[in-house]
Residue, then its C-alpha position, 0 to 999 in steps of 0.5 A: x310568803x306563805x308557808x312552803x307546803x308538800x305536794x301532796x298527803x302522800x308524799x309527806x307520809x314517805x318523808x316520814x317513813x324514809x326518815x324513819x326507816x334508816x340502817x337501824x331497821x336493817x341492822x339493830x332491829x334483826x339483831x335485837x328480835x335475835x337477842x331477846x327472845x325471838x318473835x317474843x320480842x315482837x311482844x315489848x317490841x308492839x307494846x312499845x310502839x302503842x304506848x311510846x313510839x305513836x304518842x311521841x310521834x303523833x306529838x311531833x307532828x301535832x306540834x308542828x302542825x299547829x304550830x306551823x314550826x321549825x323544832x326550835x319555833x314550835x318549842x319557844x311557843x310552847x316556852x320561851x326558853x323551850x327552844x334551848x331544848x331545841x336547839x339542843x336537840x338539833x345541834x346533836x342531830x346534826x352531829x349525829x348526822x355528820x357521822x351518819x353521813x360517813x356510814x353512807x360513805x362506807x356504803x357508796x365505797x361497798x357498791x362501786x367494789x361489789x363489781x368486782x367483788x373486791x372483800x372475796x376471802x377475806x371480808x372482815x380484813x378488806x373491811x378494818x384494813x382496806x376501807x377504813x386501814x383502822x389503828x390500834x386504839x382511839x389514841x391513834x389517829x393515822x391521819x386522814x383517809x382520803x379515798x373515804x373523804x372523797x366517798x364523803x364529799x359525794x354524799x354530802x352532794x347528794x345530801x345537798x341535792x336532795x334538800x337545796x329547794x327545800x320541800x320540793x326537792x325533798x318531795x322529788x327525791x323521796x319519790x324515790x328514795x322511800x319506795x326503791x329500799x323497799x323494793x330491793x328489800x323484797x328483791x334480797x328477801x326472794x333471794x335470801x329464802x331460796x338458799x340453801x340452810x335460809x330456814x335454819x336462820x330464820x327459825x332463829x329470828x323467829x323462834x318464840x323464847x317466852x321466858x325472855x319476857x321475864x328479863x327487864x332487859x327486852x323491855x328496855x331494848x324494845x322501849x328504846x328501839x321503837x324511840x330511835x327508830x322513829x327519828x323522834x327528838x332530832x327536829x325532824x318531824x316537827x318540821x316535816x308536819x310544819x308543812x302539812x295544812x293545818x286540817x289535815x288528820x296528822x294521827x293517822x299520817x303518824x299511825x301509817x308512818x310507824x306501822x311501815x317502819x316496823x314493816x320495813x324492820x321485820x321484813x329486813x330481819x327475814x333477810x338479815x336472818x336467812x342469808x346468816x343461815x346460808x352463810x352458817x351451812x356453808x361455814x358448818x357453823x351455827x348460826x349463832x357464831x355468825x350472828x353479827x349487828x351494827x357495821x359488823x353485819x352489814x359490812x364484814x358479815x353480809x358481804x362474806x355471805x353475798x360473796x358466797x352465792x351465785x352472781x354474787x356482785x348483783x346481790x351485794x350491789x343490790x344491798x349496798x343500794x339498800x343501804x344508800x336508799x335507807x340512809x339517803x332519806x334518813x341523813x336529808x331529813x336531818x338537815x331538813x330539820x336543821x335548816x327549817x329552824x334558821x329558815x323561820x329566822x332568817x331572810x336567807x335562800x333555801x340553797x344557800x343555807x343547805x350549802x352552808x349546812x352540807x359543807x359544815x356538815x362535812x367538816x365536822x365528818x373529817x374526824x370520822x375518815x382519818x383512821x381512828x374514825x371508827x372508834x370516834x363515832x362508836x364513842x360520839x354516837x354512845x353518848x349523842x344518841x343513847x343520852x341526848x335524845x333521851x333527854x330531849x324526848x323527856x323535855x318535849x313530854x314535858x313542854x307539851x304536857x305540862x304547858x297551856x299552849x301543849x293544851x292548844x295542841x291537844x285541842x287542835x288534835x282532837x278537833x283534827x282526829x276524831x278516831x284518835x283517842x286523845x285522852x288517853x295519849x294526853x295522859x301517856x304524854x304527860x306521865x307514861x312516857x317521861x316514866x319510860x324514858x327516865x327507866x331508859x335513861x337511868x338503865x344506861x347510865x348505870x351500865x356507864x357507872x358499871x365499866x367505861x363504854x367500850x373500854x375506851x380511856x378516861x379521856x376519851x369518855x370525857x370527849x362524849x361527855x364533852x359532845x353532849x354537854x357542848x350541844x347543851x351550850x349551842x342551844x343555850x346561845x342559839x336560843x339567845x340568839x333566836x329570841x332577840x327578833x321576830x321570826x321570819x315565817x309566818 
């Protein structure tokens, strides 16, 4: 059987774009543009996207485009033992997506109480104490939460549903899980700048501070945005580009793929940013004191501001759908990745592994619903995402790089794309990528040197040193097992 294809260009590209454009767009990215300078970081923030987010992309999908790959089976043609990276970066993306997929849970648990507008009065409380009845510490676990469980487990089905016939399916859903986030965020943006004191707001997202410039920290933060947001290290879009044809312009699939994304982000900041102002006019506060990223905003922040305004159960179920929408594409792409490395080795239906694939998924979650939960994946996603995908993306740099068979793709790549200019990606490939991201990776560990991350205990840091490095051991053995046949796709 040949190689299962998508149906067509332009559902590949909203694959792509709704992998990348998940919560990090809605919830880091505003922050970030806040925090660093303003619409002076959309400086670094642009220049990040045109020397590291791109060629990494273009990359990937080159990679497995050519290769008509998995992640692990693109990689271990490029070197044997390359589909430890492999399996290495797989094994943590599915981590990070059982974690991932309980963020969703919180927001399915948000819609359903948007019609009742069950936070009013006091959304930071009904956030720590009603949905997630949050412990003191990470020393204390509380056993499991069995209403988020449930919220859980029908994310996990739709996960499924989304990814059973592979491909297909995920072409079906992404018809609409990729456009409708985009329409409810225009929706929300009308919304946002029609309140009163919404100026106020954005002036402070978008205000220029050009001496924040000067600060190496923007360039950091810029560098390392455009890496995460992308979804680039998890096997994802290797796989995604393994079902292109192989004549196809994959440069310009990617070129379109990063400037929605980046779209999709600052479209999010104007209504993260006007609905901060209307809630700092009607708490005679600055917007500042307001100002919140990651869960904070969406689930204590935002809510408090939704609940202010007029038929505010619309709007807050409008936004929680967002959420969903975002993180639905994101969390199956995932798995998509993760399976499409198994189905290039085994002789095995799609359902089957994607229900294999959903239920170790949820069992590997159940940590993150007891009532500790949220300090375990502040604490795993820390060291999963800031240092494993770090590491993978400098492997692959290198793989590609450095390799004769990375030679093949850059041919393929410039036999496919004649605008692109190949050579110059080569030598960003080879050098001023791995630079950038080794500068990242050395930034974070030596604020790791400087204090423990989050003031959690020493064994408890030793846990998110113990989920990275047992990721490295999964790719150690997978790849030993993965090597002793032949592969089944051709």
């Amino acid at each position: 059987m040949g190689r299962e294809r998508w149906p067509s260009r332009l559902l590949f590209i909203f694959a792509a774009v709704g992998s990348a454009a998940g919560l990090g767009n809605l919830w880091r990215f505003p922050y970030l543009a806040y925090e660093y300078g303003g619409g002076a970081f959309l400086i670094p923030y642009f220049l990040a996207l045109l020397i590291l987010g791109l060629p990494l992309l273009v990359l990937e999908f080159s990679v497995g485009q050519y290769f008509q790959r998995s992640a692990v089976g693109s990689w271990r043609k490029l070197k044997e033992w390359g589909g430890i990276f492999g399996w290495w970066a797989l094994g943590a993306a599915f981590l990070i997506l059982s974690y991932y997929a309980v963020v969703m849970a919180w927001s399915l648990r948000y819609f359903f109480a948007s019609f009742t507008m069950a936070w009013s009065g006091g959304a930071e409380s009904y956030f720590y104490q009603n949905v997630l009845e949050l412990t003191p510490n990470i020393g204390v676990l509380g056993g499991i939460h069995w209403g988020l469980l449930a919220c859980l487990t029908a994310v996990w089905a739709l996960i499924y549903f989304s990814t059973f016939k592979g491909v297909k399916s995920v072409a079906q859903v992404v018809k609409v899980t990729m456009p409708l986030p985009i329409i409810l965020i225009l929706v929300l943006l009308v919304r946002a700048l029609t309140l009163d004191g919404a100026l106020t707001g954005i002036l402070f997202y978008v205000k220029p501070v050009f001496s924040a410039l000067l600060d190496p920290e923007i360039w950091i933060a810029a560098a390392s945005q455009i890496f995460f947001t992308l979804s680039i290290s998890m096997g994802i879009m290797i796989a995604y580009a393994s079902y292109v044809k192989k004549n196809q312009d994959i440069a310009k699939d990617a070129l379109w793929t990063a400037i929605l994304n980046s779209l999709i982000s600052i479209v999010a900041g104007f209504v993260v940013f006007g609905t901060l102002g209307f809630l700092a006019m009607q708490k005679s506060m600055a917007v500042a004191d307001v100002v919140a990223s990651g869960p904070g905003l969406a689930f204590v922040v935002f809510p408090e501001a939704l609940s202010m305004m007029p038929v505010a159960w619309l709007f807050a179920a409008l936004f929680f759908l967002v959420l969903l929408s975002l993180g639905i594409d994101s969390a199956f792409s995932i798995l998509e990745g993760v399976l499409a490395a198994f189905k290039d080795r085994v002789q095995m239906s799609t359902a089957k592994l994607a229900l294999i694939g959903s239920f170790v998924g949820l069992l590997c979650g159940i940590i993150y619903v007891t009532r500790a939960g949220l300090y375990f994946l502040d604490l795993i996603d820390h060291f999963l995402l800031n240092y494993g995908m770090i590491i993978f993306g400098i492997g692959q740099c290198l793989l590609v790089g450095w390799t004769s068979a990375g030679r093949e793709v850059k041919d393929h790549l410039a036999a496919q794309s004649k605008w692109f200019p190949v050579k110059t990606w080569w030598w960003i490939i080879r050098l001023v990528a791995p630079v950038i991201l080794v500068i990242i990776l050395i930034s974070f560990f030596i604020k790791e040197l400087g204090a423990p991350y989050g003031g959690y205990p020493g064994w408890a840091i030793a846990i998110g040193w113990l989920f990275l490095f047992g990721t490295l051991v999964f790719g150690l053995i997978m790849n030993w097992w993965y090597g002793r046949g032949e592969e089944v796709a051709d």
